[in-house]
C-alpha positions as a printed Julia matrix, in Angstrom:
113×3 Matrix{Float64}:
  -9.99  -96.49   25.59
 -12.76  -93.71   24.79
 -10.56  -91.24   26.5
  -8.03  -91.92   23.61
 -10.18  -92.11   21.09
 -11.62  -88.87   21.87
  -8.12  -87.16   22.27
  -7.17  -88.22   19.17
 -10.57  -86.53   17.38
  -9.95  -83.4    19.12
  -5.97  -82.85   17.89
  -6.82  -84.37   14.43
  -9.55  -81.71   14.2
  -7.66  -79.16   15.41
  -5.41  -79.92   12.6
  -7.65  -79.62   10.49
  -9.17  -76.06   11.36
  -5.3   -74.73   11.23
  -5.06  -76.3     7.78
  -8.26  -74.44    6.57
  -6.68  -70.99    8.1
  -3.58  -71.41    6.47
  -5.07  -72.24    3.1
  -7.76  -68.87    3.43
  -4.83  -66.87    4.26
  -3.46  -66.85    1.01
  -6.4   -65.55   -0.81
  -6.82  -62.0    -1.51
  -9.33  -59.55   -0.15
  -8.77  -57.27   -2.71
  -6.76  -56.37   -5.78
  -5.16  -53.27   -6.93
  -6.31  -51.1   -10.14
  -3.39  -49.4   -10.56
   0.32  -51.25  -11.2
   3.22  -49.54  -11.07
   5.9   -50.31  -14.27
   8.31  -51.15  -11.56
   6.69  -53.23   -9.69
   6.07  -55.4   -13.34
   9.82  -55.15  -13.85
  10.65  -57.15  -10.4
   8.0   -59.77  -10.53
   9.57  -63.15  -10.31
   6.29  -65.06  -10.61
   2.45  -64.71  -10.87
  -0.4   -66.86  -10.0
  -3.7   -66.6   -11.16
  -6.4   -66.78   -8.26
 -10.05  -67.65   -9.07
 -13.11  -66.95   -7.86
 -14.42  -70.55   -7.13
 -13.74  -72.42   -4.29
 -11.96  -71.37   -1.35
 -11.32  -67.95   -2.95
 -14.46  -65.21   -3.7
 -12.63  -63.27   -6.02
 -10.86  -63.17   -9.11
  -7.36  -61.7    -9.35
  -3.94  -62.2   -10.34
  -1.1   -62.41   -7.43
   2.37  -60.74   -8.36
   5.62  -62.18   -6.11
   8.77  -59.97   -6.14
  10.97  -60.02   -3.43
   9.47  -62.12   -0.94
   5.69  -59.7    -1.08
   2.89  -60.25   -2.85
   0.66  -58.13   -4.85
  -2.79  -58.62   -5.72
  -3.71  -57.19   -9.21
  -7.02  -56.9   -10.72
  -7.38  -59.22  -13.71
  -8.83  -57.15  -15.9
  -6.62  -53.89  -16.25
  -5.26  -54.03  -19.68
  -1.83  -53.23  -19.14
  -1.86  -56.39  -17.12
  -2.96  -58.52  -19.86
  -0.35  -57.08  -22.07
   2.43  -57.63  -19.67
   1.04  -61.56  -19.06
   0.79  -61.81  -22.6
   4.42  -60.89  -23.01
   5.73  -62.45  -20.07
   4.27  -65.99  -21.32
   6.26  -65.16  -24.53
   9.85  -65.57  -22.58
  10.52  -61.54  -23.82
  10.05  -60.45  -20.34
  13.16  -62.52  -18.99
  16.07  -61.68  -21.6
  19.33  -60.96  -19.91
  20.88  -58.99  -22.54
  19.2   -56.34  -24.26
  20.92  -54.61  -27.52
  21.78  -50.87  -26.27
  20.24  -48.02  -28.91
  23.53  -47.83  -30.54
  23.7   -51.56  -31.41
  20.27  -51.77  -33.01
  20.82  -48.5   -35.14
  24.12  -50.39  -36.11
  22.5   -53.64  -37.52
  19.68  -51.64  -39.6
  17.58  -53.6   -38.3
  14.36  -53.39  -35.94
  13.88  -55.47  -33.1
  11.21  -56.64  -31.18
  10.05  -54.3   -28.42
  10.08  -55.83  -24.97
   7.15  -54.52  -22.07
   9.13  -52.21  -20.63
């Protein structure tokens, strides 16, 4: 009966040491300064990672196609983009061409990029 007991304590903790690796591998180490336009232009979500808990520092994940990239939270252009991507601007299919807003007369909003 101990026997079982005891096997049961050693896979349920084993569980749980897996769990706590798979939840510290999704933190980031580091984050990036720099951000490509590009990259902004393919992102298909963002998280924002903070610096209590599990995680020790603050930044701002980026998905696009299936990678992640960490960003540093503070870089302006960042702010500007999250700013505008909260705003729905960021995911417009269709965009007026240059001929169709000089058509109309008039000006429209500017999207990011």
């Amino acid at each position: 009966m101990d026997l079982r007991i005891l096997a049961l304590l050693v896979i349920f903790s084993a569980f749980g040491i897996t769990t706590t690796e798979a939840s510290l591998a999704s933190c980031c180490s580091q984050t990036g300064t720099r951000i490509p336009m590009r990259l902004l232009k393919r992102v298909n979500k963002f998280d924002i990672q903070k610096s209590d808990g599990i995680c020790d520092i603050k930044a701002v994940i980026l998905y696009y196609q299936r990678k992640k990239f960490c960003a540093d939270p503070e870089n302006n252009t960042l702010k500007k983009w999250i700013r505008v991507w909260k705003s729905g601007i960021v995911n417009r299919k269709h965009r007026p061409g240059r001929k169709n807003r000089r058509r109309h007369g008039k000006r429209l909003e500017a999207t990011f990029y």
